[in-house]
N, C-alpha and C positions, 0 to 999 in steps of 0.2 A: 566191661572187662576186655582190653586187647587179646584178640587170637594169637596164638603162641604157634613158631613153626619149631616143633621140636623135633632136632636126633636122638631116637633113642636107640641105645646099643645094650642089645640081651639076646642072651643066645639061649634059654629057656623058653619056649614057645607059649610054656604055661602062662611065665609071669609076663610076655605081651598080650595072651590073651587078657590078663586080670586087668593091666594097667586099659586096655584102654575100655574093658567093660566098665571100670570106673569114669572113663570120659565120657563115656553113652551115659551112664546112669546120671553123672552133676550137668548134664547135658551141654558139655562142652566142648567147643568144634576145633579144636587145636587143631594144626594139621600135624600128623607123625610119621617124620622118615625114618624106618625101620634098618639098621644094621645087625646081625647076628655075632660080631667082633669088631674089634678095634680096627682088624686089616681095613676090613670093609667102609666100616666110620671114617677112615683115611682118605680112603677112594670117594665117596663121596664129597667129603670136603673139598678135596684137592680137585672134582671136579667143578667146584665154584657153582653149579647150578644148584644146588639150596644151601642157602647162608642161615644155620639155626638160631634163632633167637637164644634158647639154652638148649644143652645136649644135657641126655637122662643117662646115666651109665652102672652098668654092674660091674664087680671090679673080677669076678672069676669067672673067665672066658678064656675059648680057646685059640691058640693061633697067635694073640697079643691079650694081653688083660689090662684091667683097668688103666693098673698104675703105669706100666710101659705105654698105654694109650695118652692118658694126662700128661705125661714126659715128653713126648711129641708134637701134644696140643699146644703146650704153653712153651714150647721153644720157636712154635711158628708165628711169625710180625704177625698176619694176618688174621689167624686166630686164636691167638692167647686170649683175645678178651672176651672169647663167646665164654658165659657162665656153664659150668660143667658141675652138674649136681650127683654125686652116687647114690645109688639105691642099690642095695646090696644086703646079704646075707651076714658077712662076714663085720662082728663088733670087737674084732681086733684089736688094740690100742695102736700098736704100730702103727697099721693100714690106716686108720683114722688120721694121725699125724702126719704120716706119709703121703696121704691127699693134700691133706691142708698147706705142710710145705710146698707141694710141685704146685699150688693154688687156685684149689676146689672152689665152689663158692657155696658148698654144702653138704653133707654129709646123713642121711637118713637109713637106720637101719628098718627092712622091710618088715612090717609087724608080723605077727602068724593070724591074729582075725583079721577076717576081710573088713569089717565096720572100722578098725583101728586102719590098718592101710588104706582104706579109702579115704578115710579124714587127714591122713597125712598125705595124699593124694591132692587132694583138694586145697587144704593148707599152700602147700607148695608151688601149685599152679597160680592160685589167688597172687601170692607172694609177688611171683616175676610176672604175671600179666600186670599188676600196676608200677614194675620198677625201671626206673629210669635209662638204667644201663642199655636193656632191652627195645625200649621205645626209640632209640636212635637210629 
């Protein structure tokens, strides 16, 4: 399985602890660059020293959120085609569609058990460590 360099943007401390205890436990070595907002996520990118294979994002943050964040990704040449997956709380109808127009390439609401989020954890990594897009 390709090593995945992922952005992930959460501003809950908690749910970075959780995500990446599920990367310790499927003993997974992704590497993860950590944003607490969209602002941030920006700044990183824009500094070109890590180019994410996919970025993880929550869509309720403060400063910019998700969707204002996706609106900016995929208007930039450069980075529209990094895949942007939300993981989120929020199973809005709207918000869902609203991803998918500005052109998510995923949509995952975060379960309440840990054994259920960890297997869509897992799921999900499996996914884009063998996809095409990624491995270029």
């Amino acid at each position: 399985m390709k090593t995945l360099n992922i952005l992930l943007i959460e501003d809950d401390a908690i749910e970075l602890m959780k995500f990446k205890r599920v990367l310790n436990k499927l003993e997974l070595n992704h590497k993860i660059t950590e944003a607490e907002n969209g602002k941030i996520a920006l700044d990183i990118l824009n500094a070109k020293e890590i180019i994410p294979n996919i970025i993880i994002l929550d869509l309720n943050m403060p400063k910019l959120n998700g969707i204002e964040f996706l609106e900016i990704l995929k208007n930039d040449e450069q980075l529209r085609n990094i895949p942007a997956i939300v993981l989120t709380t929020s199973n809005n109808y709207r918000d869902v569609l609203e991803c998918y127009k500005i052109g998510i390439a995923g949509y995952i609401l975060k379960p309440l058990k840990y054994d259920d989020y960890l297997e869509q954890i897992k799921r999900m990594l499996q996914y884009w460590s063998i996809n095409e897009l990624v491995s270029q």
